[in-house]
C-alpha positions as CSV (number, residue, x, y, z in Angstrom):
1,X,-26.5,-51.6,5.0
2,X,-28.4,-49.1,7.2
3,X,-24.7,-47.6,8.1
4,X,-23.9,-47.3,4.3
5,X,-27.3,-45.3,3.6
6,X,-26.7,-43.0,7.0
7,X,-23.4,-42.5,5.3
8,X,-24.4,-41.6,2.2
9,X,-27.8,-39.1,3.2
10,X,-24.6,-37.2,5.3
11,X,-22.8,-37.1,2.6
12,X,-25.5,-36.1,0.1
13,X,-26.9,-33.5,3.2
14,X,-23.5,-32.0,3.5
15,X,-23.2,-31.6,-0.4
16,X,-27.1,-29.7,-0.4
17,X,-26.2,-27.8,2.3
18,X,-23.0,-26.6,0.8
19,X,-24.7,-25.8,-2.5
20,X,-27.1,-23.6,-0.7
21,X,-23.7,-21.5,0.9
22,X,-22.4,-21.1,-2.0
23,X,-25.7,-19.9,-4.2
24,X,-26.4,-17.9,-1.0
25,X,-22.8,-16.5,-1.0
26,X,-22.5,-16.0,-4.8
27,X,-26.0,-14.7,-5.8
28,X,-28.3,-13.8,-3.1
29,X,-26.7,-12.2,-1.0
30,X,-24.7,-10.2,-3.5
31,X,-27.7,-9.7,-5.2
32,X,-29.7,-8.0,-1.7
33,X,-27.1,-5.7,-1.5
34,X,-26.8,-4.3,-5.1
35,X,-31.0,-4.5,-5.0
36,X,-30.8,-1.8,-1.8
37,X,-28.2,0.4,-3.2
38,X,-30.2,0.6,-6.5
39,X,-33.2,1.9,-5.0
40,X,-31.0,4.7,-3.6
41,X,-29.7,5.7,-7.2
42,X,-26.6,3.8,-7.5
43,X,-26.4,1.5,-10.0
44,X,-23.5,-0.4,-11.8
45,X,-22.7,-3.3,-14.6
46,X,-24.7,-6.7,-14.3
47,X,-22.4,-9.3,-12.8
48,X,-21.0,-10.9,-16.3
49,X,-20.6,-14.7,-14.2
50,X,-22.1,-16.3,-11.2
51,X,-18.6,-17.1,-10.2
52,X,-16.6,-14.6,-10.7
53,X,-19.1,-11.7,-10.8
54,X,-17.6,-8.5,-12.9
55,X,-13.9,-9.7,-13.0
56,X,-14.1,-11.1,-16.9
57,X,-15.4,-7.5,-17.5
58,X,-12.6,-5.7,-15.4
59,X,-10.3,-8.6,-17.6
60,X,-11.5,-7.7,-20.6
61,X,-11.7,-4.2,-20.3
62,X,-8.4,-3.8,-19.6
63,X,-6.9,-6.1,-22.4
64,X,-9.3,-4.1,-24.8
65,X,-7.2,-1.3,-23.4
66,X,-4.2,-2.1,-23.4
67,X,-3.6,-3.0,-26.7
68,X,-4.9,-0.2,-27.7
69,X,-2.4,2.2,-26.0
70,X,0.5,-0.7,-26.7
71,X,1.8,1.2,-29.8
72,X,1.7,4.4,-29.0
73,X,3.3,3.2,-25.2
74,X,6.4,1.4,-27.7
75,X,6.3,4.9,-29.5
76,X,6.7,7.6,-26.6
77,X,7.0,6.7,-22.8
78,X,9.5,3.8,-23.2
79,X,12.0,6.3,-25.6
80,X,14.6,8.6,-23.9
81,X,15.4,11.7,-24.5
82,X,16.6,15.2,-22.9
83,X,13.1,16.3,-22.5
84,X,12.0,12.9,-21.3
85,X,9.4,14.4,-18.4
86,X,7.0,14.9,-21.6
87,X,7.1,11.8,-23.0
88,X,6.6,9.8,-19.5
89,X,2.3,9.5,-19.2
90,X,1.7,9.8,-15.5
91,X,-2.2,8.5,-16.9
92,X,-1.2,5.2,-15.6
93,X,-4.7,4.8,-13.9
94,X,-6.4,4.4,-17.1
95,X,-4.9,1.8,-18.2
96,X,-4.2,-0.2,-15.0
97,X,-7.6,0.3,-13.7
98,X,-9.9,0.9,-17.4
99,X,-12.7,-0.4,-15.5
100,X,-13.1,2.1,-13.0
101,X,-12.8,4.7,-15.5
102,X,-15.3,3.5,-17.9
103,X,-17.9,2.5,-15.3
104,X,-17.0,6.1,-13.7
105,X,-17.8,7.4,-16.8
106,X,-21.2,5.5,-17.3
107,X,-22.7,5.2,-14.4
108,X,-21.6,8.3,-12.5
109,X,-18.8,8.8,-9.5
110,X,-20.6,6.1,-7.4
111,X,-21.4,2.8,-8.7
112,X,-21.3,-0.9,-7.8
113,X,-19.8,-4.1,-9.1
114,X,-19.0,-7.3,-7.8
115,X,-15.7,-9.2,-7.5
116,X,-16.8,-13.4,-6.8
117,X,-19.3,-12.9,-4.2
118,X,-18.1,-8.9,-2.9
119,X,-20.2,-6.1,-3.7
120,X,-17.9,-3.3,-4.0
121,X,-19.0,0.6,-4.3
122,X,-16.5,2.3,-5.4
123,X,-17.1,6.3,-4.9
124,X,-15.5,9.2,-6.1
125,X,-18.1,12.2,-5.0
126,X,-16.4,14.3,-3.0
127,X,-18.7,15.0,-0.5
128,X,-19.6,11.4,0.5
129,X,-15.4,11.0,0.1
130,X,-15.3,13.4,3.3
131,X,-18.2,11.5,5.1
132,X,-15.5,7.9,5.0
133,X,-13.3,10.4,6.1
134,X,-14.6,11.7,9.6
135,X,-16.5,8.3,9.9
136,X,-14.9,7.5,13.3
137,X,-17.7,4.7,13.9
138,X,-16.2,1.3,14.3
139,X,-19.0,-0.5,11.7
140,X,-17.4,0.7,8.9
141,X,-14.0,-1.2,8.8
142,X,-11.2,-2.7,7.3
143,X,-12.7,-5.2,4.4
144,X,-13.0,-8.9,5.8
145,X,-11.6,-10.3,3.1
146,X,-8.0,-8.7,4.2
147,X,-7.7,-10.8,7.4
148,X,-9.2,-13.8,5.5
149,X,-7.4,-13.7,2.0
150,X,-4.3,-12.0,2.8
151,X,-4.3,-14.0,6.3
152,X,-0.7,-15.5,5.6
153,X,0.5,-11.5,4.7
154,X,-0.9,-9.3,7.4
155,X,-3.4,-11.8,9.4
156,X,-5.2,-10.1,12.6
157,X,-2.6,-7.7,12.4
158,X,-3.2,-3.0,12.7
159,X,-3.1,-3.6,9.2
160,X,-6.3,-6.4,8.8
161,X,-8.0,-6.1,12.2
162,X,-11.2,-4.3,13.4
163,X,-13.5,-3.6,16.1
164,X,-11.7,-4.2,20.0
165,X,-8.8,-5.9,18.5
166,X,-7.6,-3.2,16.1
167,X,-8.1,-0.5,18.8
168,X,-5.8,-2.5,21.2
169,X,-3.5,-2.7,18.5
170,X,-3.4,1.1,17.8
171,X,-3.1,2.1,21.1
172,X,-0.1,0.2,22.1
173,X,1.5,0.9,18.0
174,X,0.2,4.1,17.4
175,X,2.5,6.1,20.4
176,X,5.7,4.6,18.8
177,X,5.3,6.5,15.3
178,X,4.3,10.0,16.9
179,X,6.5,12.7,15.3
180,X,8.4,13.3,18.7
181,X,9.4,9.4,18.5
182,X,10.4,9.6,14.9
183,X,12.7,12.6,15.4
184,X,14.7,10.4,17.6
185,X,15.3,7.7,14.6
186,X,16.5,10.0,12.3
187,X,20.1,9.6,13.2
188,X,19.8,5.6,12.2
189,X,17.9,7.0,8.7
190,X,21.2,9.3,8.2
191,X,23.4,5.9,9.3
192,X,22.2,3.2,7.1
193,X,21.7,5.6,4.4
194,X,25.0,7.0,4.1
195,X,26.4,3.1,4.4
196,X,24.3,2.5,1.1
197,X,25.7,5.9,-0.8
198,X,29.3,4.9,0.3
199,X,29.0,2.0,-1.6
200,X,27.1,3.8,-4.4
201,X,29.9,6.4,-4.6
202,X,32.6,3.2,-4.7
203,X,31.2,2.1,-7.7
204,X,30.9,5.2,-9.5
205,X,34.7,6.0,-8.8
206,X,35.4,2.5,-9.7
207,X,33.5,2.7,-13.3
208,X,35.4,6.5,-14.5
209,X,32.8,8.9,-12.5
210,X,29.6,7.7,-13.4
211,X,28.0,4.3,-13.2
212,X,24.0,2.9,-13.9
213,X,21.9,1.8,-10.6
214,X,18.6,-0.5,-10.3
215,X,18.0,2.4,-7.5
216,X,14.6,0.5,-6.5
217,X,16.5,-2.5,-5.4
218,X,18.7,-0.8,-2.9
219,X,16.3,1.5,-1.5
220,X,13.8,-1.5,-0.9
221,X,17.2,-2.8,1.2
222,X,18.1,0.2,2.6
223,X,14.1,1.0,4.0
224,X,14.2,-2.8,5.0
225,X,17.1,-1.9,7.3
226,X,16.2,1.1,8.6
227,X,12.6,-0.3,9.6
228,X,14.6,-3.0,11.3
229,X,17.1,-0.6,13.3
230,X,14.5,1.9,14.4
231,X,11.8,-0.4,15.4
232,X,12.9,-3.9,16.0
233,X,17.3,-3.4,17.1
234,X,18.3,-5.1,14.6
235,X,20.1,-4.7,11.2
236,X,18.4,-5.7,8.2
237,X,21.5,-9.3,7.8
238,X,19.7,-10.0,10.5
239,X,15.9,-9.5,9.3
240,X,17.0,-10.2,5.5
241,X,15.3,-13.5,5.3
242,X,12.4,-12.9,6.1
243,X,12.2,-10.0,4.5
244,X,12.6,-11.4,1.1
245,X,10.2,-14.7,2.3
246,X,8.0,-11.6,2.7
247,X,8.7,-10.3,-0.4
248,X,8.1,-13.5,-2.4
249,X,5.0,-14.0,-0.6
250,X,3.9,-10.4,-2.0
251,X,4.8,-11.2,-5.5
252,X,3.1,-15.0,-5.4
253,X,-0.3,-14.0,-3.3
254,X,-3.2,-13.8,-5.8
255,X,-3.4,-10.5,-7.5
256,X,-6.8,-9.5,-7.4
257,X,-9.3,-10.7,-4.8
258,X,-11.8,-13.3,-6.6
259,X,-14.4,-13.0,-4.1
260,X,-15.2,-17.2,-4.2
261,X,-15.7,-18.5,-1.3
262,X,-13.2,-21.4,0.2
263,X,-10.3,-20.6,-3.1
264,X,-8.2,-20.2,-0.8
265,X,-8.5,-23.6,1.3
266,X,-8.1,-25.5,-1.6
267,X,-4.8,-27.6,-1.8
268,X,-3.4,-25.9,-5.4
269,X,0.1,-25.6,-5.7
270,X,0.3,-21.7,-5.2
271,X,-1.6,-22.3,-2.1
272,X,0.5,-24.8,-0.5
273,X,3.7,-22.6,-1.2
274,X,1.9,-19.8,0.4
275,X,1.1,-22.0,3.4
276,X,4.5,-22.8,3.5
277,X,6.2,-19.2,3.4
278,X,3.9,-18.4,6.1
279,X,5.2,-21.0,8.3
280,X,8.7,-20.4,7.8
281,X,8.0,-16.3,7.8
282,X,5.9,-17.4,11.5
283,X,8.6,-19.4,12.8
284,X,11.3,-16.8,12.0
285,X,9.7,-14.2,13.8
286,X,8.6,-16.0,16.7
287,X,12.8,-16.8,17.1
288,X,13.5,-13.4,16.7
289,X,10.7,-12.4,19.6
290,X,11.9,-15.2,22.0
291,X,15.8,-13.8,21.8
292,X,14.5,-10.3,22.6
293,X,12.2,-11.6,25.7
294,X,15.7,-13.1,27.1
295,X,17.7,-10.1,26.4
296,X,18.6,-7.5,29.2
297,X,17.9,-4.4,27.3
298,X,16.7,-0.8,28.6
299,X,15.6,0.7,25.5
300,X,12.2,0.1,24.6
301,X,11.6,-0.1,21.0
302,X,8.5,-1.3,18.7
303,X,9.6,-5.1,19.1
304,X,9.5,-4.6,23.1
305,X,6.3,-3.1,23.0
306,X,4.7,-5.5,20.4
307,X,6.3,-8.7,23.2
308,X,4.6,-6.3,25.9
309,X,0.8,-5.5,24.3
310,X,1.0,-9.3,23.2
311,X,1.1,-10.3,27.1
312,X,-1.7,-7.2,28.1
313,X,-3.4,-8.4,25.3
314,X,-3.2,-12.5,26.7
315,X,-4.6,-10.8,29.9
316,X,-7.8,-9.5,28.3
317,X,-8.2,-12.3,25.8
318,X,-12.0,-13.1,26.8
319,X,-12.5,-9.5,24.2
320,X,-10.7,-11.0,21.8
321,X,-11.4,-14.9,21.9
322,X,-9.7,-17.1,18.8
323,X,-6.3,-15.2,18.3
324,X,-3.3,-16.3,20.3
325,X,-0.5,-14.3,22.0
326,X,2.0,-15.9,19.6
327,X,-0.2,-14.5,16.7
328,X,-0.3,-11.2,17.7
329,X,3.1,-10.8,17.7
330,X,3.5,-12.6,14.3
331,X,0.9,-10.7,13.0
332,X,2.2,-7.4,13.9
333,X,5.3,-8.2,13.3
334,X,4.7,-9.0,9.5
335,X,2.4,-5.5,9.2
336,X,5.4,-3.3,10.0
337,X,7.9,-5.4,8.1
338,X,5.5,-4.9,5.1
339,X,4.5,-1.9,5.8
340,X,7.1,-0.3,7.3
341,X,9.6,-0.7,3.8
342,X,7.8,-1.9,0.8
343,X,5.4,1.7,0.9
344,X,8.7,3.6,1.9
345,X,11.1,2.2,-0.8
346,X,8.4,2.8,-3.5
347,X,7.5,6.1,-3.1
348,X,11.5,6.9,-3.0
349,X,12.3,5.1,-6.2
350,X,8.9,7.2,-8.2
351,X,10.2,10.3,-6.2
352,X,13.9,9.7,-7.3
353,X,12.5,8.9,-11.2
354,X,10.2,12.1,-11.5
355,X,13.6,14.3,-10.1
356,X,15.5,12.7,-13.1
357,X,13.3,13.5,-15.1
358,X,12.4,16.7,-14.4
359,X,16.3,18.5,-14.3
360,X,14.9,21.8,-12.6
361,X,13.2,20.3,-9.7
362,X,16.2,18.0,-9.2
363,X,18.4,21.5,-9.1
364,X,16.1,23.6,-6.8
365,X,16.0,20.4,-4.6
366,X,19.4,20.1,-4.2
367,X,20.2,23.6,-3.9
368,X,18.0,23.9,-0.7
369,X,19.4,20.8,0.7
370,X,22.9,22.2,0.8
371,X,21.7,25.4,1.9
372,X,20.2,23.9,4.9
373,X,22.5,21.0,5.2
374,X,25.9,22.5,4.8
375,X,27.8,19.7,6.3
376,X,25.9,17.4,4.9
377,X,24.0,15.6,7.6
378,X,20.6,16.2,7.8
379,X,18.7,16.6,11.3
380,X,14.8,16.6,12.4
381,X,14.5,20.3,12.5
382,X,16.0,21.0,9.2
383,X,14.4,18.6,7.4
384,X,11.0,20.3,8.9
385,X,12.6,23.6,6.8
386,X,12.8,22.0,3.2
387,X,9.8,23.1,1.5
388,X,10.6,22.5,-2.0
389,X,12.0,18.7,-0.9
390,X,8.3,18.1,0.9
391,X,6.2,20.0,-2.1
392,X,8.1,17.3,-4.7
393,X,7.5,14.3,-2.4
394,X,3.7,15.3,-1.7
395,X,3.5,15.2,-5.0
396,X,5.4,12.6,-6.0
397,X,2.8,10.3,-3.4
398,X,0.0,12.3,-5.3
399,X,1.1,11.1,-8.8
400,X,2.6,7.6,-7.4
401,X,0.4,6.9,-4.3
402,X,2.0,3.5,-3.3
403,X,-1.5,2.5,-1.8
404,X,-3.8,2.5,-4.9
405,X,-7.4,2.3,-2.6
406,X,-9.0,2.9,0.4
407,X,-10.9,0.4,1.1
408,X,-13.9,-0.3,4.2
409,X,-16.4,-2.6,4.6
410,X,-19.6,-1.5,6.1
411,X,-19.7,-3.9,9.0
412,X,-23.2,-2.7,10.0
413,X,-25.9,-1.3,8.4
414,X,-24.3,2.4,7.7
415,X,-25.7,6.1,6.1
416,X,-22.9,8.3,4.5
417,X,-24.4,11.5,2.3
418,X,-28.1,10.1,3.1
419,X,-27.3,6.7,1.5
420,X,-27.5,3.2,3.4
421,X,-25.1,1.2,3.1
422,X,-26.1,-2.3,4.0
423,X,-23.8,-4.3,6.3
424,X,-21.5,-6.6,4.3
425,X,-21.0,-3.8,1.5
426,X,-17.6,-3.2,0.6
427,X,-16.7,0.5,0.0
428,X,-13.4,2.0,-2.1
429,X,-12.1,5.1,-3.1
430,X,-9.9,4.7,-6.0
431,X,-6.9,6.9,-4.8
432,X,-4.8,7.5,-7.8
433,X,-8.5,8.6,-10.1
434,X,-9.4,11.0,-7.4
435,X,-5.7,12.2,-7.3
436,X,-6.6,13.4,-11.0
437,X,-9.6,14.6,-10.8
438,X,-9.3,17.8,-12.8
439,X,-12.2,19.4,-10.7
440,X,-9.9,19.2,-7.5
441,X,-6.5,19.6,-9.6
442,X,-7.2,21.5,-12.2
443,X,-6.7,20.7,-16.0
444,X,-2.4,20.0,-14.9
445,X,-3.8,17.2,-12.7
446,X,-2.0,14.7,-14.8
447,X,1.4,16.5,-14.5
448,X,4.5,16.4,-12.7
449,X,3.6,20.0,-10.9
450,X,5.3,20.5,-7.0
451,X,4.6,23.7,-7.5
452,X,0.7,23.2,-6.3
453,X,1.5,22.0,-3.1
454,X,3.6,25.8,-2.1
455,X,0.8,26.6,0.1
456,X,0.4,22.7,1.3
457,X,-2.4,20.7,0.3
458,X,-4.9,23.0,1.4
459,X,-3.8,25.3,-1.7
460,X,-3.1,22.3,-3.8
461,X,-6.9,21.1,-4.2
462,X,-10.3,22.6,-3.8
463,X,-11.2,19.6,-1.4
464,X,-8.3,19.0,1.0
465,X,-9.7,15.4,1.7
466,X,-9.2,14.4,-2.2
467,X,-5.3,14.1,-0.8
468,X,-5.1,10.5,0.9
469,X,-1.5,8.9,0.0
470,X,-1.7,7.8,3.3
471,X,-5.5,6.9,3.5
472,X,-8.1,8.6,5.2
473,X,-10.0,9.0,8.8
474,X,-9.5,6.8,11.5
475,X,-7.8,4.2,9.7
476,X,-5.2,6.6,8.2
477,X,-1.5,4.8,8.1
478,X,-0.1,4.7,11.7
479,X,3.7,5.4,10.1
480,X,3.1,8.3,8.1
481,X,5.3,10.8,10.1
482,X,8.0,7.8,9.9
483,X,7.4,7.1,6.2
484,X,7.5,11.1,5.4
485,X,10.7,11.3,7.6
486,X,12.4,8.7,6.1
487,X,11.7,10.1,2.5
488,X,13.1,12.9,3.5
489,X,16.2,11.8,4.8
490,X,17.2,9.2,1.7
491,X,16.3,12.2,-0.9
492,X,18.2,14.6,0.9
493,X,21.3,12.8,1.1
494,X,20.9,11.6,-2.1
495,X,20.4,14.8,-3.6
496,X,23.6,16.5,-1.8
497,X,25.8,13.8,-3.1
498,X,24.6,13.4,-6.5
499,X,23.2,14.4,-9.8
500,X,21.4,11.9,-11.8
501,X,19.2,11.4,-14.9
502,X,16.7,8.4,-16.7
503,X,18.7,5.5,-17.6
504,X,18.0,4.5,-21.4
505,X,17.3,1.4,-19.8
506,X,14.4,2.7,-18.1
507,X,11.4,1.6,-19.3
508,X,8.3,3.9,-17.7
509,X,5.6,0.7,-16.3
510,X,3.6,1.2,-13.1
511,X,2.5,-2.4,-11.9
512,X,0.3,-3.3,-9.6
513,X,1.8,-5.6,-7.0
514,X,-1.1,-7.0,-4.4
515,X,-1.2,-3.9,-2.6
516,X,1.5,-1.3,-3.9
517,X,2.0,0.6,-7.0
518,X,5.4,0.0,-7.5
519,X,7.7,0.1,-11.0
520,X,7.9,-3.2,-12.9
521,X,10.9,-2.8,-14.6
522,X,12.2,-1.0,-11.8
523,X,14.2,2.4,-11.7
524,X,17.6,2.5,-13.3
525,X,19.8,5.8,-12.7
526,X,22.7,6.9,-14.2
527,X,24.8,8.6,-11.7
528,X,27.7,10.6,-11.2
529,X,29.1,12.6,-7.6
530,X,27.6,16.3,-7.3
């Protein structure tokens, strides 16, 4: 009897005690931060629920919104027609994100809100914009909820980490994307893109000249295997499946972050397939890293130096206590895969879309391209030379970023622009609203306009930190000179081989998948040989 009643006063004591977490979690501590940022002059809406904080506003915001734009949408962008660049509304941010505009709107360009239990400030002044920028201070780091609630995608990975562990990461990653490193890829870029246009230019001549392509889906292939050759040596039949077990984990990882505490421990259906995938997408990766330890191979690519910094890394594991040496090479692993294609192939299908629908850029393109290329192949030095090519592309990631925040967590007590931000504050800077800012832009800053970037992005914008496709300060993406390479390289060779226009199947839909902007109804070309 005196067992049962020990039993039960544990039970009840654990039940109290986890009550207490969760009020703590979900109101008080929540409400401390948004109580100290208040009394600094930043203010935002009153958490609508205790669980959920300001998500059924966000939800309802953007419903109210959408059906509002839902008949002139059925009326303009989804028709085709020769002057189809003026019925396509790059404006996609107000209606994928109403919220921030409205709030922006309301309660100025900084303001709070809260997502479950995460206070977010979301700021758009410019000048405390440049202070996240030169931040170099390790307190103010990647969110916590990104190692925690996107664990199975990215983990303790460069992508998710912070403090000692990230450093390590970016010292023994960062080297291998330096511009001098990526020049010496570009002859695999040229390769496994010319394998895909054979094959594109096989169908056309099979189908009378011309033929209709889902351009998105190939070019998510083609970035896959290109990522693979130049930093793992292998082709992408080799890394296929887990690329697409990636993939599906993308598409079936919860959307939005809810912010409530243990959701993602609990035993629901989604969760346990997500479990799964990240077993199987583990295991996979792990095979692939213990062939490559046994092979006798002088050339030392990302893979190799990943299997390396994972044993360095085993060495000095009294800094970074709780994460295994089989988990950092997972966990890398599965950034770049991600990483290294998904942002890649995205920004090439919007940059291929906007150049079919805008006929004149797609001709001055081309026409520099087979000035500089004249036989056709594409080198590191030329593409370097291609200024029209990098003004459409800077701002094709300008219009189409295919990060859509930057996002930081102050992980101490922090001051930016004379404010304090308390420790456990999440900061973001809503890329694609500050990307339109007609103040930086000017009144065009909705519009398809290369043009601005002639003089590079110092001439595009009055504040050359309002340009952050690639994010900003010490966290900015470690691939850029890879990504911005690569782009080149498929557009290029695209560009010499053919001319193309909008599809009338195209329907004009930005969609926010987890973390990329990508098309939801994808990009369909139709096509014929230049």
């Amino acid at each position: 009897m005196a067992a049962a009643k020990m039993t039960v006063s544990a039970l009840l004591g654990g039940f109290v005690l986890f009550v207490l977490y969760v009020y703590e979690s979900l109101v008080l501590k929540p409400k401390r931060l948004r109580s100290k940022l208040e009394k600094q002059g930043i203010r935002g809406p009153p958490p609508s629920s205790i669980l959920f904080g300001n998500i059924p506003d966000m939800n309802s915001i953007k419903l109210k919104v959408m059906r509002e734009k839902s008949t002139a949408t059925e009326t303009s962008s989804t028709s085709v027609s020769k002057d189809r660049h003026v019925l396509i509304d790059h404006d996609w941010p107000s209606t994928l994100f109403p919220h921030l505009v409205q709030w922006r709107n309301h309660f100025g360009p900084n303001f709070t809100y809260l997502t479950g239990s995460i206070q977010q400030l979301s700021i758009t002044d410019l000048e405390m914009v440049k202070e996240v920028c030169l931040c170099r201070s390790l307190n103010l780091g990647r969110p916590t909820f990104v190692s925690k609630d996107r664990k199975p995608l990215f983990g303790q990975g460069i992508i998710a980490s912070n403090g000692p562990i990230w450093l390590h990461q970016k010292k023994i990653i960062g080297p291998e994307f330096y511009f001098e490193k990526v020049k010496g890829m570009v002859d695999l870029m040229v390769d496994s893109t010319t394998t895909m246009l054979r094959s594109w230019e096989s169908k056309i001549e099979n189908e009378g000249g011309s033929a209709v392509f889902e351009v998105d889906k190939d070019l998510r292939s083609l970035s896959a295997d290109i990522i693979s050759r130049t930093s793992f040596g292998s082709n992408y039949s080799q890394g296929k499946e887990i690329f697409l077990k990636l993939r599906t984990l993308q598409k079936i990882m919860p959307q939005g972050n809810t912010g409530v505490p243990g959701a993602r421990h609990l035993p629901t259906k989604n969760n346990r397939l997500i479990w799964r995938l990240e077993k199987e997408i583990s295991a996979m990766i792990l095979r692939v890293a213990k062939e490559r330890s046994t092979e006798a191979t002088c050339d030392k690519d990302l893979l190799q130096i990943i299997l390396e910094g994972a044993k360095n890394y085993e060495d000095a594991n009294s800094l970074f206590s709780g994460i295994s040496q089989d988990s950092f090479i997972v966990d890398n692993c599965k950034s770049i895969y991600f990483a290294g294609h998904e942002t890649t192939a995205t920004a090439a299908s919007w940059s291929l879309m906007l150049l079919a629908a805008h006929q004149d850029w797609q001709t001055c393109a081309r026409a520099e391209v087979l000035e500089f290329c004249r036989d056709g192949i594409p080198d590191a030095d030329l593409l370097r030379n291609m200024k029209i090519l990098n003004m459409v592309i800077q701002e094709t990631l300008r219009l189409y970023s295919p990060s859509t925040v930057v996002a930081r967590e102050a992980l101490e007590d922090i001051e930016l622009k004379g404010i304090l931000i308390p420790k456990g504050t999440n900061i973001q800077i809503p890329i694609p609203i500050v990307h339109r800012l007609p103040d930086i832009w000017g009144p065009d800053g909705h519009e398809f306009n290369p043009k601005r970037f002639e003089h590079g992005i110092a001439g595009a914008c009055k504040f050359p930190q309002a340009y952050m496709p690639f994010g900003v300060g010490a966290r900015i993406c470690t691939g850029q000179h890879l990504a911005m390479t690569e782009l080149k390289v498929i557009l290029s060779l695209i560009l010499s081989k053919f001319s193309f226009s909008l599809s009338p199947e195209y329907q004009h839909s930005p969609a926010y998948t987890l973390v990329i902007m990508e098309p939801e109804h994808g990009v369909s070309l139709h096509m014929r040989r230049v």
